[in-house]
C-alpha positions in Angstrom: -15.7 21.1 11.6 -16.0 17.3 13.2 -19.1 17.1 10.5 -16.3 16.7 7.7 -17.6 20.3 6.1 -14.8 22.1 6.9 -13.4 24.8 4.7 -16.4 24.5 2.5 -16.3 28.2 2.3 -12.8 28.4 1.1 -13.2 25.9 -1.2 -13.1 26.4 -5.2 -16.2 26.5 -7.1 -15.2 25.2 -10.5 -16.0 21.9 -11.8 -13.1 21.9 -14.3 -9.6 23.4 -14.4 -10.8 25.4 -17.3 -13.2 27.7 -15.8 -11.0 27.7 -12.3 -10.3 31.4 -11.5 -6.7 33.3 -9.9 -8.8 33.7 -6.3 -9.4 29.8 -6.3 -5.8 29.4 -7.1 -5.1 31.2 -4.1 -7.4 29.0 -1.8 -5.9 25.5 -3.6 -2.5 27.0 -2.5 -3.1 27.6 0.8 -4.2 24.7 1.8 -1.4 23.0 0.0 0.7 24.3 2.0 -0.9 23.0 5.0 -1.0 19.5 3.9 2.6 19.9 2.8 3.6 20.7 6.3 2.2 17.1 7.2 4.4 15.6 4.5 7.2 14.0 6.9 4.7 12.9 9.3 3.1 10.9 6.7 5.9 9.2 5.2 7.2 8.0 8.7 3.8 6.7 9.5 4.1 5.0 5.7 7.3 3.7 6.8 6.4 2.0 9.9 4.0 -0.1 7.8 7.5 -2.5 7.3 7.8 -3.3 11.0 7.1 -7.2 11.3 7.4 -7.2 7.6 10.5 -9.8 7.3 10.3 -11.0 3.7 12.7 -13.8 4.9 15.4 -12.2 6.5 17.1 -12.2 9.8 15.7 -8.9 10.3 12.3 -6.9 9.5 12.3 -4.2 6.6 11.6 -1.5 9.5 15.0 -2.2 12.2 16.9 -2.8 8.1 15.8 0.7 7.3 16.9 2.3 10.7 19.9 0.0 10.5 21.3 1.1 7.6 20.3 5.0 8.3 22.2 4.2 11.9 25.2 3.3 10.0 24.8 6.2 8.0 24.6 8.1 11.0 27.5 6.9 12.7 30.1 7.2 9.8 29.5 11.1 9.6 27.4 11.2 6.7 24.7 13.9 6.0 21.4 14.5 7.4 20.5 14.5 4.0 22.1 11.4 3.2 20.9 9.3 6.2 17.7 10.6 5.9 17.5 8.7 2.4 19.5 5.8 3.8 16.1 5.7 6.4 13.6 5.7 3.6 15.5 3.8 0.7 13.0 1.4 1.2 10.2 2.5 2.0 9.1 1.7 -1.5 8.8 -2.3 -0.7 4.9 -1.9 0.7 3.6 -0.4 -2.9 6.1 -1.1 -5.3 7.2 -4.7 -4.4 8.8 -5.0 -8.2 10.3 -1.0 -8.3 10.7 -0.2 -4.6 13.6 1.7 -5.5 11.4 4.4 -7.6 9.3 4.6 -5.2 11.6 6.1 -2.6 13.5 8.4 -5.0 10.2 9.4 -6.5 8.8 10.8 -2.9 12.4 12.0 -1.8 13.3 14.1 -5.3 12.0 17.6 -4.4 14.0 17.6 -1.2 17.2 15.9 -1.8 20.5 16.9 -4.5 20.6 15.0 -7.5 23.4 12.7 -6.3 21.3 11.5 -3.7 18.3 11.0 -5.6 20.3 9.1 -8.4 21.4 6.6 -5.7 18.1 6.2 -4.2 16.4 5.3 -7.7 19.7 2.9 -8.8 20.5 1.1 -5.7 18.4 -1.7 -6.0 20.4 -2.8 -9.2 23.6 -1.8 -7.4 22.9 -3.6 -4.1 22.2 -6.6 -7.2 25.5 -7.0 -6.8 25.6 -8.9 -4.2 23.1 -11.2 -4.4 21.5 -11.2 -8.3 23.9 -14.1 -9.2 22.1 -16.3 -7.0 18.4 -15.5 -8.9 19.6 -16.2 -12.3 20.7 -12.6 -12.5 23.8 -10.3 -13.7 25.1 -9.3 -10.6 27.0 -6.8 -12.6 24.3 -4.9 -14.0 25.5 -1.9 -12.4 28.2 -1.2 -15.0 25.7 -0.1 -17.5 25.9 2.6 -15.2 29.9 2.7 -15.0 31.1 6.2 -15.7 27.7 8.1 -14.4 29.0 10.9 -11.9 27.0 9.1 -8.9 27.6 5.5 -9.9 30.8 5.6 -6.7 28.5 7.3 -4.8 25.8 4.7 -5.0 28.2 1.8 -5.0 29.8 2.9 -1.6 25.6 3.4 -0.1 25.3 0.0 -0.7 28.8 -1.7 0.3 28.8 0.1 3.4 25.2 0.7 4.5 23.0 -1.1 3.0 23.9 -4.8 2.1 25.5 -4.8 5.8 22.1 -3.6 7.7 20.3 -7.3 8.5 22.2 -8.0 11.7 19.6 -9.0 14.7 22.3 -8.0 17.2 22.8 -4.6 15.7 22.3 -1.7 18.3 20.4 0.7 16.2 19.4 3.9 17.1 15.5 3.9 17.8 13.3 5.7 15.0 11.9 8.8 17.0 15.9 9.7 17.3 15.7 10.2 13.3 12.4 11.7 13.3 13.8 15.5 13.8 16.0 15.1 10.6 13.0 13.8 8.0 10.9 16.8 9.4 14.1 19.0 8.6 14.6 17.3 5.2 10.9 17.5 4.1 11.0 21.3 5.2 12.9 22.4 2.4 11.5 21.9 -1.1 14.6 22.0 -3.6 13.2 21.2 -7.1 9.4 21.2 -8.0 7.1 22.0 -11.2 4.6 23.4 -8.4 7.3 26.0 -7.5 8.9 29.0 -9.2 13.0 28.5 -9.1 13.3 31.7 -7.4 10.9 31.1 -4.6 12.7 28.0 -3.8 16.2 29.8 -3.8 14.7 32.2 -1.6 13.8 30.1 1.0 
């Protein structure tokens, strides 16, 4: 109802999670899985809060995003993989100091743990090239040295990433990538909120 009362009839009574019952489980989870199904519309509208945002550089945090995912894109990688190249930094509008857990943090129920690993370490990694410069250890990434993703990450960064702020870049246009975050955020691979075997049925 336009009103705003709508569903007030399939809503939970309680008042606290203590006296909630099975049946008002049942309603909770239905309707969590109709805001889930929003999920990937959500985060792209979250992401195009970075267009205009240029921080500095030659580019704005919006065409770096979808320049580094059209690199991605281009070089055969994953829809998995360019999906997180198109959101590694989506962080930078709420977590201006940990953008990078911010990303991994929305991306980890949907992604492997390889991909997840580089999404929350690649702001230390992509340190590499320009820490030195701040006063920093550009080499902070080999406390990491030796971690089964720490190649992985390394090569996100060299080849995607640190090379994405080039104004005459031809970039694909967002909508193109649109269909593959709907895909990605369609399959739930890890979750407290799930059962294992649900999730491997799927």
């Amino acid at each position: 109802m336009a009103d705003g009362s709508h569903g007030a009839e399939e809503r939970a009574k309680f008042t606290q999670m203590a006296d909630s019952t099975r049946d008002e489980w049942t309603i909770i989870g239905r309707n969590a899985a109709e805001f889930q199904r929003g999920l990937a519309d959500r985060v792209l509208t979250h992401l195009k809060l970075l267009d205009g945002d240029f921080g500095g550089f030659a580019v704005d945090r919006l065409e770096h995003s979808v320049q580094t995912a059209t690199r991605a894109h281009r070089a055969g990688m994953d829809e998995e993989y360019v999906v997180c190249a198109l959101l590694h930094d989506i962080g930078d509008t709420l977590g201006s100091a940990n953008h990078a857990d911010i990303g991994a943090a929305i991306l980890k129920p949907f992604v492997s743990e390889q991909n997840h690993w580089m999404l929350e370490h690649h702001g230390v990694f992509q340190g590499y090239y320009f820490f030195h410069y701040l006063g920093l250890d550009r080499d902070m990434r080999e406390r990491y040295r030796g971690h089964p993703a720490f190649e992985h990450t390394a090569q996100f960064c060299h080849l995607y990433d640190q090379t994405a702020f080039d104004p005459a870049y031809d970039s694909m246009p967002l909508p193109a990538f649109e269909p593959m975050v709907q895909r990605v955020f369609s399959s739930v691979k890890t979750s407290i909120y799930r059962k294992p075997e649900a999730i491997a049925a799927e």
